[in-house]
Every structure is written in structure tokens, then in C-alpha cells.
VMD Tcl script that draws the C-alpha trace (Angstrom):
set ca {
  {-0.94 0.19 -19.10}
  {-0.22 -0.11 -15.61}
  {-2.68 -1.38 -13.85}
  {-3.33 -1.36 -9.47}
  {-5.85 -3.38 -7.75}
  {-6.56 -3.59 -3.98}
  {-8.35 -5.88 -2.03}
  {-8.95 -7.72 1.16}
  {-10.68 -4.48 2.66}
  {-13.80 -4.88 4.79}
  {-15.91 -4.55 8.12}
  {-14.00 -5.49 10.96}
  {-14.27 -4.66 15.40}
  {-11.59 -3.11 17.00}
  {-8.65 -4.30 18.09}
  {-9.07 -7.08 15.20}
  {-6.88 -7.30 11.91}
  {-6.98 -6.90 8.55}
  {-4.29 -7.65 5.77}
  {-4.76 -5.78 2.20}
  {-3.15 -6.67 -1.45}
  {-2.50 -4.57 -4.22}
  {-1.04 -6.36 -7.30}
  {0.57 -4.20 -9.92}
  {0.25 -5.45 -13.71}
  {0.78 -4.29 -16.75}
  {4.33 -2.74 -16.75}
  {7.80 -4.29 -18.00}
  {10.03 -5.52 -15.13}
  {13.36 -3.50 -15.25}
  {16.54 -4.33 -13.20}
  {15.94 -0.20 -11.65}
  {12.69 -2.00 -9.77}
  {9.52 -0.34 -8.33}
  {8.57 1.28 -5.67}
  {4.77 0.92 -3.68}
  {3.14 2.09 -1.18}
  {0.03 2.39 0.84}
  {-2.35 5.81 1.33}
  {-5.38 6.25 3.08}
  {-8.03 8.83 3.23}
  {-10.36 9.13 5.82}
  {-13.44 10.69 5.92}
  {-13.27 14.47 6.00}
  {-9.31 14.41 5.96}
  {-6.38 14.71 3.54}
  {-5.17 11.72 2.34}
  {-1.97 10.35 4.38}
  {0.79 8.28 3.43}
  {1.35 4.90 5.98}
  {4.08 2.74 4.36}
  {6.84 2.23 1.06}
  {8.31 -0.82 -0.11}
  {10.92 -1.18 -2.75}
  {11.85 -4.20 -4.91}
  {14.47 -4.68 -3.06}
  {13.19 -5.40 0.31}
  {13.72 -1.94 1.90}
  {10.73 -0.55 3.56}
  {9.68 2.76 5.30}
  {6.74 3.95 7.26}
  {4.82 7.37 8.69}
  {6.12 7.92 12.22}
  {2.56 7.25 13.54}
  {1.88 3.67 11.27}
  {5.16 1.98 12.71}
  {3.66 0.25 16.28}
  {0.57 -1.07 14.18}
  {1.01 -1.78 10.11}
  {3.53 -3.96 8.46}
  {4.29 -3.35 4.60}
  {5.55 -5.98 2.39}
  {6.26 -6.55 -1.15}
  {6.72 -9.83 -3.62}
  {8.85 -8.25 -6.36}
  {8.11 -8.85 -9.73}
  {11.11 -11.02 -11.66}
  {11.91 -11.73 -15.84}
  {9.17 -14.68 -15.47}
  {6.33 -12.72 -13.75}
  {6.03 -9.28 -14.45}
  {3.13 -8.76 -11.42}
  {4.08 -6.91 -8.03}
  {2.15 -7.38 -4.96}
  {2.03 -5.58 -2.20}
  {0.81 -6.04 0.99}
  {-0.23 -4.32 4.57}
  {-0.64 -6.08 7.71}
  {-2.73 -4.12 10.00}
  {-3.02 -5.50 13.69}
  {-5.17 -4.39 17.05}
  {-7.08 -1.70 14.13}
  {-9.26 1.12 16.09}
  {-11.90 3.21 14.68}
  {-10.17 6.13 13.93}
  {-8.56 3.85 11.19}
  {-11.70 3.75 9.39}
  {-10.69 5.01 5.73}
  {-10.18 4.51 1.89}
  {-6.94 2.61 1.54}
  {-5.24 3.13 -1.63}
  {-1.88 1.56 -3.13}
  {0.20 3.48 -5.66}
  {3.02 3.12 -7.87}
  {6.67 4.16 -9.43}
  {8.17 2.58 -11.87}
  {12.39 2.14 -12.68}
  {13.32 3.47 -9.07}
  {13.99 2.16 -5.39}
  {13.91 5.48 -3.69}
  {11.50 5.29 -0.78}
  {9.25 8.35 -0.58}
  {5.51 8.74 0.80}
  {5.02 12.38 -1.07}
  {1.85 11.69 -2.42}
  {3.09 13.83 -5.80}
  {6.13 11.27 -6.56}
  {3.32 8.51 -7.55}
  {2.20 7.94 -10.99}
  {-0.14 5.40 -10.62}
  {-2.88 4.44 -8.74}
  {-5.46 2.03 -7.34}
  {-8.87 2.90 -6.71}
  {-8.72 2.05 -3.31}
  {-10.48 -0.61 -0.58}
  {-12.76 0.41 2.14}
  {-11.64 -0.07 6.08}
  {-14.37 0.31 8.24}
  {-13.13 -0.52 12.45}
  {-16.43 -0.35 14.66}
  {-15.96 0.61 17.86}
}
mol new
graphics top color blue
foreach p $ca { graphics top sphere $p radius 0.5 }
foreach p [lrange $ca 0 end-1] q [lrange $ca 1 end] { graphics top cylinder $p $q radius 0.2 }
display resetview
């Protein structure tokens, strides 16, 4: 059973940084790879997608996340069948405060944020930037 896990959210001032994990488990590494990606959900809004990485190196991002986030992936491999991925969030304001959730697709390196393409899920780390 797949498995996500975040962590490395917290409290933090703006303009300061934060960098989150997710490490994938429980899935069977395949030469077709995986693709992950960060969400987040702020209070009163609709969830929003902020960046994709691929086993493969290739990354993608929401128009808005570019200037500020940095995605990154270690691939899993034949001898460790564990995927993490990471964001890098630098000079964070307020209106970042959120729930910041990784998800998952297995046996595919197509980059996509569309919330519905994602099978699995983490339950997600709090971000809370005080002004």
C-alpha cells in the first residue's frame, strides 16, 4: 500500500524559509517511474497545485509558485524502493499560510498538477507565515 508522509512544516516570520519532505513507500519501483507533486489548501480556498517532479528530473510549476518554491525529487532505484520529494520555499509571506499536501502517480513521467490525475495522497503539513 502506498504510503505518503510530509514533514518539515511549521511556524515561521515572513520573508523566512521553510523546506518540506514527502517520502513515498510502499510501491514497487518500475522503469515507467513516478510522478509527485506538491498541493496546498489554504484556509477558506480550493486547494491549488504549486509544483511536479518526475523520476526523471523534469519538473514543472503553477505560473504564480515559480519566483519563490523549488521542487525536487530523489528517485527511487531497484535497491530502495522510497521516493522523496522535496519543496524549497524562500522569502514565505502570510498569504502562504496553508495545508501543504504531497501526492502521487505511479508507472508515468507525465507532469500534470490536475488535482484528479493523483491517486495517492499525504495527509498534509501545516505552514503557518506570521506577518
Amino acid at each position: 500500500q502506498v504510503q505518503l508522509a510530509e514533514s518539515g512544516g511549521g511556524s515561521v516570520q515572513a520573508g523566512g524559509s521553510l523546506r518540506l519532505s514527502c517520502e513515498a513507500s510502499g510501491f514497487t519501483y518500475s522503469k515507467y517511474g513516478m510522478v509527485m507533486a506538491w498541493f496546498r489548501q489554504a484556509p477558506g480556498k480550493e486547494r491549488e497545485g504549486i509544483a511536479v517532479s518526475n523520476s526523471y528530473g523534469g519538473t514543472d510549476y503553477a505560473a504564480s509558485m515559480k519566483d519563490r518554491f523549488i521542487v525536487s525529487m530523489d528517485s527511487a532505484s531497484m535497491d530502495n524502493a522510497k521516493s522523496t520529494l522535496y519543496l524549497q520555499m524562500d522569502r514565505l509571506k502570510p498569504e502562504d499560510t496553508a495545508i501543504y499536501s504531497c501526492a502521487a502517480i505511479l508507472y508515468t513521467s507525465r507532469l500534470t498538477l490536475q488535482q484528479i490525475d493523483f491517486v495517492y495522497w499525504g495527509q498534509g503539513t501545516q505552514v503557518t507565515v506570521s506577518s
